[in-house]
N, C-alpha and C positions, 0 to 999 in steps of 0.2 A: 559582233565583228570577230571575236577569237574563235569564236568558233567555226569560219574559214580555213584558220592552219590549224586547228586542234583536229581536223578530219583525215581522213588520211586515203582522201579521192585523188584520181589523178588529175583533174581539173586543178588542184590545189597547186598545182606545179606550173598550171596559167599563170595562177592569182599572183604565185612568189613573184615567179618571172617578172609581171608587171611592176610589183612592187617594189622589186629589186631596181628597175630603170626608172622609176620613179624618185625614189630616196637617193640616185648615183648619178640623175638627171645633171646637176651641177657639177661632176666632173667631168663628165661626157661636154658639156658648153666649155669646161676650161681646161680642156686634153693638155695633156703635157708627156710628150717622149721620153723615157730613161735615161739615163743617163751611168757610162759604165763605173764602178764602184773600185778605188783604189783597191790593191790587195786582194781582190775578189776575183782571182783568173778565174775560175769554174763558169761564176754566172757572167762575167764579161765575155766571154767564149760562144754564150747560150746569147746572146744580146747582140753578139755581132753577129750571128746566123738567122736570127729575127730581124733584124735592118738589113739585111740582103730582101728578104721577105716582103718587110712592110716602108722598106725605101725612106723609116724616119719617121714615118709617120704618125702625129703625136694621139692622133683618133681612134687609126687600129688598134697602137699597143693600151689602150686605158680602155677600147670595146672588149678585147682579150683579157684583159685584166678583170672586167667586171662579169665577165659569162664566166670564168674560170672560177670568183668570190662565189657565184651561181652553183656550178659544180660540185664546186668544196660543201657547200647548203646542204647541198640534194647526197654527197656522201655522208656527212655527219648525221642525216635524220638515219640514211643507209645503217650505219656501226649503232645508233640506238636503236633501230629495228631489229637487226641481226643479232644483238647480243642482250635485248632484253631491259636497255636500261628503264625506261619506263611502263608504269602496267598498262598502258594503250599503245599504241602503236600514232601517230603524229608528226605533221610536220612544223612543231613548234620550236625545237633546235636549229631547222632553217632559216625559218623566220628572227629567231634573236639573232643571228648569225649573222645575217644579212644588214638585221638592224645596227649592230653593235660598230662591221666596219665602213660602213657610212658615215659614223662621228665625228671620222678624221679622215678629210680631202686622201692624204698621201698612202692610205690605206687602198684606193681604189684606182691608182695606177699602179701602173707595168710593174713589179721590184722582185727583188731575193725572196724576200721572206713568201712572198705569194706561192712560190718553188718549192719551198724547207716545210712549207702546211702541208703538201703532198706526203714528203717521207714521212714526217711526224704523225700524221694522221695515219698511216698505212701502217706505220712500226702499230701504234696503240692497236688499230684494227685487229692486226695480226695477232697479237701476245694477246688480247682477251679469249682469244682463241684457243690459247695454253693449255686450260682448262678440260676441254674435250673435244680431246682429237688423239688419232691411232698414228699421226705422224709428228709429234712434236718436235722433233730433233729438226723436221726440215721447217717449221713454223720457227721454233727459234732461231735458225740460220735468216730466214727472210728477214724478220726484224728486226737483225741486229746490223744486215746490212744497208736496211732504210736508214738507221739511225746512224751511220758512219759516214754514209752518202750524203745527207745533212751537214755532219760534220765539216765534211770537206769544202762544205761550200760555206760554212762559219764557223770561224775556230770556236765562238761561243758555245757553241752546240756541242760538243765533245760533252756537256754536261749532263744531256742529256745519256748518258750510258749510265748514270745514276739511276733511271725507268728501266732500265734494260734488267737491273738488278733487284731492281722492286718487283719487277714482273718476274724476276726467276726465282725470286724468293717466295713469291705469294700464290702462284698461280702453280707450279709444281715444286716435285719433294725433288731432296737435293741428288743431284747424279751426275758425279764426274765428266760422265761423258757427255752431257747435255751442255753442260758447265763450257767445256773445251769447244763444244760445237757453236755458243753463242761467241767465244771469243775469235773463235776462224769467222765465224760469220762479218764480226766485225770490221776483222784484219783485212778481209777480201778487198773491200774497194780500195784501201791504204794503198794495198800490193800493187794492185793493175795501175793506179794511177802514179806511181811511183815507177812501173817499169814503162809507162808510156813517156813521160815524162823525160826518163832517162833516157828512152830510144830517140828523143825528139830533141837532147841537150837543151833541155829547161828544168831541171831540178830544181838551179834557181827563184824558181817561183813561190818553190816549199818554203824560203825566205818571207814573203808576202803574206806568209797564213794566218799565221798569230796575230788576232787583232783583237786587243779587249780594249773596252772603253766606258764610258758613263752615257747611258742614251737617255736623256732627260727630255725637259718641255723646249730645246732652244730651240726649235722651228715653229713654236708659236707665239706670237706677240702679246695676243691678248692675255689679259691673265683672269679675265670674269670667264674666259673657255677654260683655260684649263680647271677653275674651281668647282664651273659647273658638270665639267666632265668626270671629273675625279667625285664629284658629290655621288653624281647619276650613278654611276657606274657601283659606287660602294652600297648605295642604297639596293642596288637592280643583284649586287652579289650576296649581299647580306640575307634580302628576301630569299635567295635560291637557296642559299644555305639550309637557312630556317624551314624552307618546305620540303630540301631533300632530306633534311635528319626524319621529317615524316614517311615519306614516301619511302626511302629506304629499310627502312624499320621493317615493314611489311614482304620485302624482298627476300629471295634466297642465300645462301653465302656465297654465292659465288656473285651474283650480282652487287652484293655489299664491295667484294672486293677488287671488282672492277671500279665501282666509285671510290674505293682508295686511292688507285692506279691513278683516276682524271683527279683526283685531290693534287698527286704528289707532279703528274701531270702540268696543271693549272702551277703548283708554287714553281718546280723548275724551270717552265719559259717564262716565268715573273723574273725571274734572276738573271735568265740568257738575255733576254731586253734588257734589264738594267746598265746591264756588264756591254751591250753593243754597244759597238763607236757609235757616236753622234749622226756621221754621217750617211748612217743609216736611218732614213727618215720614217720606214716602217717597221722598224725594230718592235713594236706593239702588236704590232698583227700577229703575232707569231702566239701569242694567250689566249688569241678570239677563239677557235675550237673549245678549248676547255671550260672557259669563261663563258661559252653559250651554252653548253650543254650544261652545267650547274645554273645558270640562270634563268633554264627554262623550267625545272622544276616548281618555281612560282608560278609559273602559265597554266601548270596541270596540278592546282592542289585540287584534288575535286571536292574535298572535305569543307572548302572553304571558297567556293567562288566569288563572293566579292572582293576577296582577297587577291584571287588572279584576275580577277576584272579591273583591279584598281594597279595593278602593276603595269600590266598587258597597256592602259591609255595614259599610266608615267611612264613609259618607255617611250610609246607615241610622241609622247611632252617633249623629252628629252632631247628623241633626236631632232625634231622642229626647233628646239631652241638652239641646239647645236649648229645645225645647217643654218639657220637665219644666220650665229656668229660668224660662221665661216664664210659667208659671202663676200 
């Protein structure tokens, strides 16, 4: 059976598909509409122009939510294709992908964070790109305005400019003027949103931005879910670990150094979850990219397949026992 998403046929984009509305089957029965987010003008802005749209409706925004987790799938096998992180070519980073936000109900409605995977995926995209290209100056401008534009929609995220610096440390040599072009790149969206704001007398809003907080387990009751999801999850990271120090080994340096990047990646949206208000119920989704793509290197040790065989049907286990709690 893994060897369905280990191929890398376009059929295989049936198979997800299905899979995907199969495993998000139960949030599609229990749709639930959005709901606008104190402090959060950006994405309450993006949320009242979707309810002109979908008139409220709790079905569309959690269908849109779950073709969009779809998406994000199908671009994350994208940036391991295009940049080489594995030595096959697979749609097994979609597949964990898919599986991992299934876990947790509030992952697969409408929210922010579903939005902030876009920029953050697109900044990473781009900056592995650092590496080899005859336009770097405009490549580091793009990514550093994904990663502002995030920003602005979670003060959390400002942390993210830590990546911004990993990647201009590690992927080119230092150059002043490269230096100054990631920092305008940054400042861009500050700018514009600041003089619209100001044409529109709402600055006040800038008031609203700053919101750090503790995003823990308080929106789930059970506590056998959260033990067994914290277990699954560390077992499921652990293994990826252990098979990427293999698999890497064998790579180029420039490939080693983009799994630096999804290392420091993975630890900085560990931290901007933590640090999110509470009331941000998908404050966690915002790790799934990184945390799939490390956890899929289990699925492809090929050195050892019963090794990814036996991962590949505990992950199966997992999310079934997960879904059955969450019922």
């Amino acid at each position: 059976m893994l060897r369905l998403f280990r191929n890398n046929s376009p059929f295989t984009v049936i198979i997800l598909f299905i899979f995907a509305l199969l495993v998000k089957v139960q949030s599609l029965l229990h749709a639930e509409a959005p709901a606008p987010v104190a402090g959060h003008f950006l994405y309450n802005y993006i949320l009242r122009g979707l309810n002109f749209i979908f008139q409220h409706g709790a079905f569309a925004f959690t269908m849109l939510a779950i073709v969009t987790l779809f998406v994000q799938a199908l671009y994350l096998k994208s940036i391991a294709t295009r940049h080489k992180l594995f030595p096959r070519y697979t749609y097994i980073p979609s597949f964990v992908f898919l599986l991992l936000t299934s876990v947790y109900p509030p992952f697969n409605t409408f929210n922010e964070t579903l939005l902030l995977n876009w920029f953050l995926m697109g900044a990473v995209d781009i900056m592995f790109g650092f590496t080899q290209t005859t336009q770097p100056r405009k490549l580091i401008y793009n990514a550093s305005f994904l990663l502002c534009m995030a920003a602005l929609f979670q003060f959390t995220l400002l942390a993210f400019f830590l990546l911004l610096l990993v990647g201009m440390v590690m992927f080119r040599p230092f150059n002043i003027g490269e230096w100054s072009v990631a920092i305008m790149g940054y400042v861009t969206p500050l700018y514009f949103l600041t003089s619209i704001l100001f044409l529109a007398d709402r600055l006040y809003l800038y008031a609203q931005w700053p919101h750090v907080g503790f995003s823990l387990s308080s929106h789930v009751n059970s506590v056998f879910y959260i033990i067994i999801t914290l277990a699954g999850i560390a077992i499921l990271l652990t293994s990826g670990i252990y098979a990427m120090q293999k698999n890497v080994a064998m790579s180029n340096i420039y490939v080693r150094r983009d799994w630096i990047a999804i290392s420091f990646y993975l630890i900085i949206s560990m931290v901007v979850a933590f640090l999110t208000d509470h009331t941000i119920k998908s404050a966690w989704l915002i790790t799934m990219p990184a945390l799939s793509i490390i956890i899929s290197h289990a699925l492809l040790l090929e050195k050892n397949k019963r090794f990814s065989n036996f991962i590949f049907y505990f992950s199966l286990v997992f999310l079934v026992i997960c879904l059955m709690v969450n019922k």
